[in-house]
C-alpha positions, 0 to 999 in steps of 0.5 A, spaced: 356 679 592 353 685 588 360 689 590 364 683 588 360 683 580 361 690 580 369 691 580 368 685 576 365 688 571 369 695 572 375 691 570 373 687 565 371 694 561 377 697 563 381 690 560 377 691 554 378 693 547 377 699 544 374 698 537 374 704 532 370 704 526 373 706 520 366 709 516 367 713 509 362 716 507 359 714 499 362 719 494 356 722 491 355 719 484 351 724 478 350 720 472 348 724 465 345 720 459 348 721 452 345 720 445 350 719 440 350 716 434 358 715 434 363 710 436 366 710 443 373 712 441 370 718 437 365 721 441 370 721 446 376 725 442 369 730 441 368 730 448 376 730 450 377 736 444 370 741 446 371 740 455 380 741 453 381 734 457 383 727 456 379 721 458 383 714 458 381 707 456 380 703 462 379 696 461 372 694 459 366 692 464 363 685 463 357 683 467 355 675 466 348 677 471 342 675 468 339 680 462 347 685 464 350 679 459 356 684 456 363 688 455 361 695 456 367 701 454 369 704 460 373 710 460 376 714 466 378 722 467 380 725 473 378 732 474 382 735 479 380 742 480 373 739 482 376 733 486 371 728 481 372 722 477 368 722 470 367 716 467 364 715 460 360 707 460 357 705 454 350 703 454 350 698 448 353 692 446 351 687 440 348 683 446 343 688 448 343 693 453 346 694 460 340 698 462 335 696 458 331 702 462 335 707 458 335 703 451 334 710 447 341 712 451 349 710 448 353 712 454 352 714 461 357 720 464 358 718 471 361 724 476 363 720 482 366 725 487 365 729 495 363 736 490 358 732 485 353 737 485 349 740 481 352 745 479 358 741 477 353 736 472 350 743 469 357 745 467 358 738 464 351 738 461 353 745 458 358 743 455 357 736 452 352 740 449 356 743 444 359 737 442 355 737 435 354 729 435 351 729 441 344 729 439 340 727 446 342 729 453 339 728 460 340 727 467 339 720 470 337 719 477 340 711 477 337 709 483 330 710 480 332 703 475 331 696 475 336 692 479 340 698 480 344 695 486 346 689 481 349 695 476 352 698 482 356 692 485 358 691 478 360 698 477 364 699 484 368 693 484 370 694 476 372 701 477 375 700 485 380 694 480 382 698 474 382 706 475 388 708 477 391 712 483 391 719 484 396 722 487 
């Protein structure tokens, strides 16, 4: 009998499925917060004539969850020496703050990519540094905020909609 369930059981797992799991392993994701005076739209010509590259709009991220109530700009760039994707999130609305951790920040710069080391963020923050209106500059550890997973989800199936393909 035990012979019996033995070839049994060698058949079925000879029968059986192979399943494969498809893992991509998360992108690192740098975020450096900027202080500035200026309107989205102008800080984003400074930025784009000091660093000689060309963010584009891309659709506004709203967040309808609790205290994240608002439209927030969002536009994209694709830096392809470095394989990253930057993109530049306003922090402020009339309705408030999206992170209310970061309230004295204006916008967040966000270098998602495999290479976003911290070489790549020095780079960056060196030379948003020399964008004149650019009064305060730091780097952020998103994790480390409140209802972080929240902003995350957010974020993710935003961008995942609306950032174009790149070839």
């Amino acid at each position: 009998m035990e012979v019996f369930l033995f070839e049994k059981f060698h058949l079925l797992y000879y029968f059986m499925k192979k399943l494969t799991l498809d893992y991509e392993a998360p992108q690192q994701m740098q975020t450096l917060g900027i202080s500035c005076q200026l309107a989205d739209y102008k800080l984003i010509f400074r930025i784009n004539k000091q660093l000689n590259i060309k963010f584009v709009r891309l659709e506004s991220l709203t967040v309808n969850a609790g205290r994240f109530l608002g439209t927030y700009s969002l536009y994209h760039y694709y830096d392809a020496e470095n394989e990253l994707n930057i993109y530049l999130l306003s922090n402020k609305t009339d309705n408030g703050v999206l992170i209310s951790d970061f309230k004295q920040l204006d916008y967040f710069l966000i270098l998602r990519g495999e290479y976003a080391d911290e070489e790549i963020v020095l780079s960056y923050k060196t030379q948003l540094r020399k964008v004149e209106e650019v009064l305060f500059l730091q780097t952020i550890d998103m994790e480390a905020i409140k209802n972080y997973l929240l902003f995350a989800e957010a974020f993710e199936m935003h961008i995942e909609k609306c950032t174009p393909e790149i070839p």
